[in-house]
C-alpha positions in Angstrom: 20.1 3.4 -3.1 16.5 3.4 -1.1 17.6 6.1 1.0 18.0 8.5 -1.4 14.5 7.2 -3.3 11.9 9.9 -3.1 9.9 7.5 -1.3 12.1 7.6 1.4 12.6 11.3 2.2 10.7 11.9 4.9 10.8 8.2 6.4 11.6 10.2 9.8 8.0 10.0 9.5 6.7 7.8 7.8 5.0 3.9 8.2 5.0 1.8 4.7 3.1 -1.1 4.2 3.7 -3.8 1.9 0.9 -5.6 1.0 0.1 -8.8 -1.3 -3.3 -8.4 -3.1 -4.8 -11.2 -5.0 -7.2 -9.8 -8.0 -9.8 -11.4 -10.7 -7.1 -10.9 -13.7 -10.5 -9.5 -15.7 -10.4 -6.7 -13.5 -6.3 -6.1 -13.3 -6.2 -3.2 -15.0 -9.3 -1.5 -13.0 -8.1 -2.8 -10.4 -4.5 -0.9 -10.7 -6.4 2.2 -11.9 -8.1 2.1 -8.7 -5.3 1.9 -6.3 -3.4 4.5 -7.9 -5.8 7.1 -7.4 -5.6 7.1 -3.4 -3.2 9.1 -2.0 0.1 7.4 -0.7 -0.3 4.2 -2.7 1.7 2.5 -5.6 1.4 -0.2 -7.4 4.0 -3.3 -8.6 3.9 -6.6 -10.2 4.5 -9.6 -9.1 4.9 -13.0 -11.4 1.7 -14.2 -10.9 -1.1 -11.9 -12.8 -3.6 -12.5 -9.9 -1.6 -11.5 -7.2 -0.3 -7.6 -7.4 2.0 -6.0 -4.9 0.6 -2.6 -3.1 2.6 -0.3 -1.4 1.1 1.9 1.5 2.9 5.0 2.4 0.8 7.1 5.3 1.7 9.3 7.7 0.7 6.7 11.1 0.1 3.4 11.5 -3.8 4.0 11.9 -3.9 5.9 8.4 -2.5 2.7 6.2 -4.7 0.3 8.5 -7.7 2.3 7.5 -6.5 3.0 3.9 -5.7 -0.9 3.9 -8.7 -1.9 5.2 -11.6 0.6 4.0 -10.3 1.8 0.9 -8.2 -1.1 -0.7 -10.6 -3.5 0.3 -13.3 -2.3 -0.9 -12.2 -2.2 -4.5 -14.3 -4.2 -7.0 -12.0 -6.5 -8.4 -9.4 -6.7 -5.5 -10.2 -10.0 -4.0 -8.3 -10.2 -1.1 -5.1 -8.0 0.3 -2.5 -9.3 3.1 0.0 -7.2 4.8 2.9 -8.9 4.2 5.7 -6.0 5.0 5.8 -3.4 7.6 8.5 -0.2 8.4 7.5 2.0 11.1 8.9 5.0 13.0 8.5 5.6 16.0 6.3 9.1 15.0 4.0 7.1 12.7 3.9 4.3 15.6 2.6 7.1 18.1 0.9 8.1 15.3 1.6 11.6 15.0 2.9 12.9 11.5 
């Protein structure tokens, strides 16, 4: 049940971000180490092994844009990433948290 995921315990609060990344498959692994090291983001699979699904879990909406768009994307080895999900509160959409 996603409710009762530790992801989800305090979604009163919360804005995730689901976001499609496409990688050099050389760099996969790097790559994954990379992602996994910044706060409030996890990793998945997908089928294709240079694509990789990213997960963004921040406080506001501002904090996964800039985690999205400054820290993700400036990965070596991460050649592109695409929102392609979005849950938001209301308290991460005002962007207190």
């Amino acid at each position: 049940d996603l409710a009762s995921a530790p992801l989800h315990k305090a979604r009163d609060r919360m804005a995730l971000l689901g976001v499609l990344a496409r990688v050099d498959v050389t760099a996969r692994a790097p790559v994954i180490e990379c992602l996994e090291q910044i706060p409030g983001v996890s990793t998945f699979g997908v089928e294709d092994e240079s694509r990789l699904g990213i997960l963004v879990e921040r406080s506001s909406v501002e904090d996964a844009h800039e985690v999205l768009t400054i820290q993700i994307a400036g990965i070596q080895g991460l050649l592109g990433a695409w929102p392609i999900f979005s849950d938001v509160d209301s308290a991460a959409l005002a962007g207190s948290g």
